[in-house]
C-alpha positions in Angstrom: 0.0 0.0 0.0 1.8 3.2 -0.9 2.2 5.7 1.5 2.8 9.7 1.5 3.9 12.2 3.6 2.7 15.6 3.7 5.5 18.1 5.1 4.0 20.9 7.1 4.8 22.8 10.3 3.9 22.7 13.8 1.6 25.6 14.2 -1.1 27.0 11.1 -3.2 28.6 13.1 -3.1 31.7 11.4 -2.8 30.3 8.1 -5.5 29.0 5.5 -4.6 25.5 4.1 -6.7 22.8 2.0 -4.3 19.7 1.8 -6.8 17.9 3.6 -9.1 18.2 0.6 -6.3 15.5 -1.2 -6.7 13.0 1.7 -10.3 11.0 0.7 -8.9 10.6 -2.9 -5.4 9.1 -1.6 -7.6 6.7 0.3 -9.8 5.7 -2.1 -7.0 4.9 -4.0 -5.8 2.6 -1.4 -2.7 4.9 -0.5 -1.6 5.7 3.4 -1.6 9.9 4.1 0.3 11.4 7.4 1.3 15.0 7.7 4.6 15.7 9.4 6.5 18.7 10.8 9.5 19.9 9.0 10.7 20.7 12.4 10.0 16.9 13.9 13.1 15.2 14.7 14.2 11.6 13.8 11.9 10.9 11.3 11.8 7.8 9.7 11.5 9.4 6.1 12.3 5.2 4.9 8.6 4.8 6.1 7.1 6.8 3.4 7.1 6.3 -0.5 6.6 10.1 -1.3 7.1 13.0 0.6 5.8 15.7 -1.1 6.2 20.0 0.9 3.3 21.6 1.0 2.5 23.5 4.1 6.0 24.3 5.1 5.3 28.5 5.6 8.1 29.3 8.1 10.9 27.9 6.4 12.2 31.4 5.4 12.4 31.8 9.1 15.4 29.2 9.0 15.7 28.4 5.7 19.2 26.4 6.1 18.0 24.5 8.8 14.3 23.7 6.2 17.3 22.8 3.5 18.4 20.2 5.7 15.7 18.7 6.5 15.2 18.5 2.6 18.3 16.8 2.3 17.8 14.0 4.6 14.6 13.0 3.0 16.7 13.1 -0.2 18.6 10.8 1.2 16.2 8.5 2.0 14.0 5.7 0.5 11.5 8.4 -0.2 10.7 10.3 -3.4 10.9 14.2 -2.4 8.6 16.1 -4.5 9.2 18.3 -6.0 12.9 17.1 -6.5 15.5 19.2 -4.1 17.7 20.4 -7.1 14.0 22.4 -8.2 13.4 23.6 -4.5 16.9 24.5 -4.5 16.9 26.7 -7.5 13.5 28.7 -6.4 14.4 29.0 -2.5 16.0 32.2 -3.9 14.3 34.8 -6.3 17.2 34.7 -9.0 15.6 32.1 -10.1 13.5 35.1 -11.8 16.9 36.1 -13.6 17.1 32.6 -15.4 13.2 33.0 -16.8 14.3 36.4 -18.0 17.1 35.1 -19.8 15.2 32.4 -21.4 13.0 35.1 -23.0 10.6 34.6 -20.1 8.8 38.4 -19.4 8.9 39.1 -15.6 8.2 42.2 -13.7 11.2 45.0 -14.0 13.2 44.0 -11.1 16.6 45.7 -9.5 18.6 43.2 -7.7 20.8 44.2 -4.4 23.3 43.1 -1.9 24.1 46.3 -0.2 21.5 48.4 0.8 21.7 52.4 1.0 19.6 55.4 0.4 21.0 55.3 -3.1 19.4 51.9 -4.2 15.9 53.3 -3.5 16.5 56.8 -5.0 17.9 55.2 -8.3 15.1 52.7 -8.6 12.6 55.3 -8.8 14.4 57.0 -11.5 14.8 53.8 -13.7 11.6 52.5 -13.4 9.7 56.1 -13.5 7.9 55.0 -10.4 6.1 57.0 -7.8 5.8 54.0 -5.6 8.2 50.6 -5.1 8.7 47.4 -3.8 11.1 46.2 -1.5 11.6 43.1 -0.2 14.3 39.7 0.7 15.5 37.7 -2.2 14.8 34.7 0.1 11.4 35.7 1.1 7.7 34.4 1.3 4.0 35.3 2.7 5.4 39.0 1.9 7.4 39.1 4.9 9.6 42.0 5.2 7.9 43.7 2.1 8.0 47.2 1.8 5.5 49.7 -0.2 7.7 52.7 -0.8 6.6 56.4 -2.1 8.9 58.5 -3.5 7.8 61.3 -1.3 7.7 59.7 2.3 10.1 56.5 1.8 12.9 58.1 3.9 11.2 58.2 7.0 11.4 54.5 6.7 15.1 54.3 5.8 16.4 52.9 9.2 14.0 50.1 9.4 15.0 49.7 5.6 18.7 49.7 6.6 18.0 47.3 9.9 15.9 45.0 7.8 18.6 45.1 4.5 21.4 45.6 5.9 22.5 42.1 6.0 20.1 40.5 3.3 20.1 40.2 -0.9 17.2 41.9 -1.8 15.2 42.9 -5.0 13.1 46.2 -6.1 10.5 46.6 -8.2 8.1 48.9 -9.4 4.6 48.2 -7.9 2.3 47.7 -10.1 -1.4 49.3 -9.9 -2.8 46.3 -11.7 -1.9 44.0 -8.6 -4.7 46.4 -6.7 -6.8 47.4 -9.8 -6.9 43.9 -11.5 -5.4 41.6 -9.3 -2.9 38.8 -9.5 -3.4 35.5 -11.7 -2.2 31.9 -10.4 -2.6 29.3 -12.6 -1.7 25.9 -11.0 -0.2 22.9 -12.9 -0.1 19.2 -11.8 2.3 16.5 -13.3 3.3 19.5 -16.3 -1.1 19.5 -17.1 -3.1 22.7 -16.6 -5.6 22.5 -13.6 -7.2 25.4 -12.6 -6.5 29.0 -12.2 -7.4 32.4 -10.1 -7.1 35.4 -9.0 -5.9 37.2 -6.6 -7.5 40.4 -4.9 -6.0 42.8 -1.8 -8.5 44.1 0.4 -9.1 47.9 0.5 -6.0 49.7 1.5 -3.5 47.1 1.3 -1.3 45.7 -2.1 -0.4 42.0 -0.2 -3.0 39.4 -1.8 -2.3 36.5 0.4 -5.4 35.4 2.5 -4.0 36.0 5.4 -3.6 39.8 4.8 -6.9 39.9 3.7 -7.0 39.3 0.3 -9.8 37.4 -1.3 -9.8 34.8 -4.0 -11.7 34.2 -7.1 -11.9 30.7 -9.6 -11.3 32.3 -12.8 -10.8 31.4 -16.1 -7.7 32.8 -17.9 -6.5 33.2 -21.7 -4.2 31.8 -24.2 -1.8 34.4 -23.6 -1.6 33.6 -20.0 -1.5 30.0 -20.1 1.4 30.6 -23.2 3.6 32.5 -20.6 3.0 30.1 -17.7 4.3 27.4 -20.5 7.4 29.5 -21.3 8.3 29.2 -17.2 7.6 25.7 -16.9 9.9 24.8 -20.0 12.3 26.8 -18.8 12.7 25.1 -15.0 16.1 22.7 -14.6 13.4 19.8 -14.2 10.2 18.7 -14.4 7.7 19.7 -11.4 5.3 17.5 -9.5 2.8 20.5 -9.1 3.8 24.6 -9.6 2.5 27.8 -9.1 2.4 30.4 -12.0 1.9 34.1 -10.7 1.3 36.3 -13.3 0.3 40.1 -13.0 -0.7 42.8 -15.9 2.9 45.2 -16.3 2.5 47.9 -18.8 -0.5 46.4 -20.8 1.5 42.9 -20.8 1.8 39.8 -18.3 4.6 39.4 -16.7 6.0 36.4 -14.3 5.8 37.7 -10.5 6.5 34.1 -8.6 7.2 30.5 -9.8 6.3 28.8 -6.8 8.1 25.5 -6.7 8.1 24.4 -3.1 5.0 25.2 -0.9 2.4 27.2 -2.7 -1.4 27.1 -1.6 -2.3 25.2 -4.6 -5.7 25.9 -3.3 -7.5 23.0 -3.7 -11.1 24.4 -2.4 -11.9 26.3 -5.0 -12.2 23.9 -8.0 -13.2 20.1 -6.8 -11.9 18.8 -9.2 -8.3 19.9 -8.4 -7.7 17.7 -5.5 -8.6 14.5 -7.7 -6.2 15.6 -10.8 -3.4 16.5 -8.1 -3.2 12.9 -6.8 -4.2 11.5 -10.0 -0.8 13.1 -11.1 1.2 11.4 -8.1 -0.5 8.3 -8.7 1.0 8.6 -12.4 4.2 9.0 -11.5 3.7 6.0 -8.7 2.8 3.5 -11.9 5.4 4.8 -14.0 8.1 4.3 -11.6 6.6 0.7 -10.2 
């Protein structure tokens, strides 16, 4: 009976997650589900045929220490999904700079490792901004992200050095669509299109994540979209279990803001069909490998 291992973390409580929505179809397929702390020690990872990330959301937190972990399950009996040389490749933002120089479009971005005033003031003059972006190369749930007006940003410019000061970190222009439009995810399991939507801050705020307030919509997107999502997948060092496509509208064009390779909400409660095609996907790769 095959057996997989979701990897989580200890506490969610402020999080929204819909995993559990893949458990009933494992089981009616005959296959054995747990869900285990990244943070659990001496794991038998040997146990499991498949451990597969999902609700990991503090590994940023410790993210050498969330690398090991990775590693030892590598090491193990168990298939890690996705693979660890993928995770490796997306647990930092440049992997942005590898779409862009495989003719992938991606939002304007100005890439750091020392921060000063000078960064921000330049920024505004090459991207003919009123308003920016700031935030950690090795980032995620918009942690330490920074909305930054030309006019007022320097008030901020000591909690910009204290949070900077001794991080990589990227700029970019912030985009009006995010607020005015939205942001697009389109979600693909085993390579295959599944489903798609989009993103929405509430009133006031440019973060779309639900926990900030941000509400989604099932949506159905074009062939221009799901062209551009292609580009991104063909252009990752391997082939993904499941992946996250952000797109947002820059300039009248999309443009790539995330390829989320290692825990992305694939939310799975707002098409229910997309639980069943996620494990179906697993299940493929199960018989192809047996």
């Amino acid at each position: 009976m095959p057996s997989v291992a979701f990897l989580s973390t200890d506490n969610l409580e402020d999080f929204f997650v819909y995993d559990e929505l893949l458990i009933p179809y494992f089981n009616q397929k005959g296959w054995i589900v747990d869900t285990i702390s990244w943070h659990a020690a001496s794991v038998n990872w040997d146990a499991f045929d498949y451990v597969i990330v999902r609700s990991t959301w503090d590994y940023q937190q410790d993210a050498n220490a969330f690398l090991c972990c990775l590693k030892q399950i590598e090491a193990s009996r168990a298939t890690l999904f996705n693979p660890l040389s993928l995770m490796q490749w997306n647990i930092e933002k440049y992997y942005l700079r590898d779409l862009e120089n495989k003719g992938v479009p991606i939002v304007e971005t100005v890439w750091g490792d020392t921060f000063n005033n000078t960064v921000i003031g330049d920024a505004f003059l090459k991207f003919d901004s009123d308003t920016l972006v700031i935030k950690p190369v090795l980032s995620a749930n918009a942690d330490d992200t920074f909305k930054l007006s030309r006019d007022t940003w320097e008030k901020d410019a000591h909690l910009l050095s204290e949070t900077f000061g001794q991080r990589n970190f990227m700029v970019q222009p912030f985009l009006n669509s995010v607020v005015e439009e939205g942001e697009y995810s389109l979600f693909y399991f085993g390579g295959a299109f599944s489903h798609a939507n989009k993103k929405v801050p509430k009133q006031g705020d440019f973060r779309v994540q639900e926990e900030h307030g941000g509400s989604l919509h099932l949506v159905t997107v074009d062939s221009e979209q799901l062209d551009i999502a292609q580009k991104a997948l063909l252009a990752m060092p391997c082939e993904a279990l499941y992946a996250r496509v952000d797109l947002v509208r820059q300039k009248g064009e999309w443009a790539i803001m995330e390829l989320e390779l290692i825990e992305p909400s694939l939310y799975f409660n707002l098409d229910e069909q997309s639980p069943l095609r996620f494990v179906e996907a697993l299940v493929n790769c199960y018989e192809a490998q047996s």
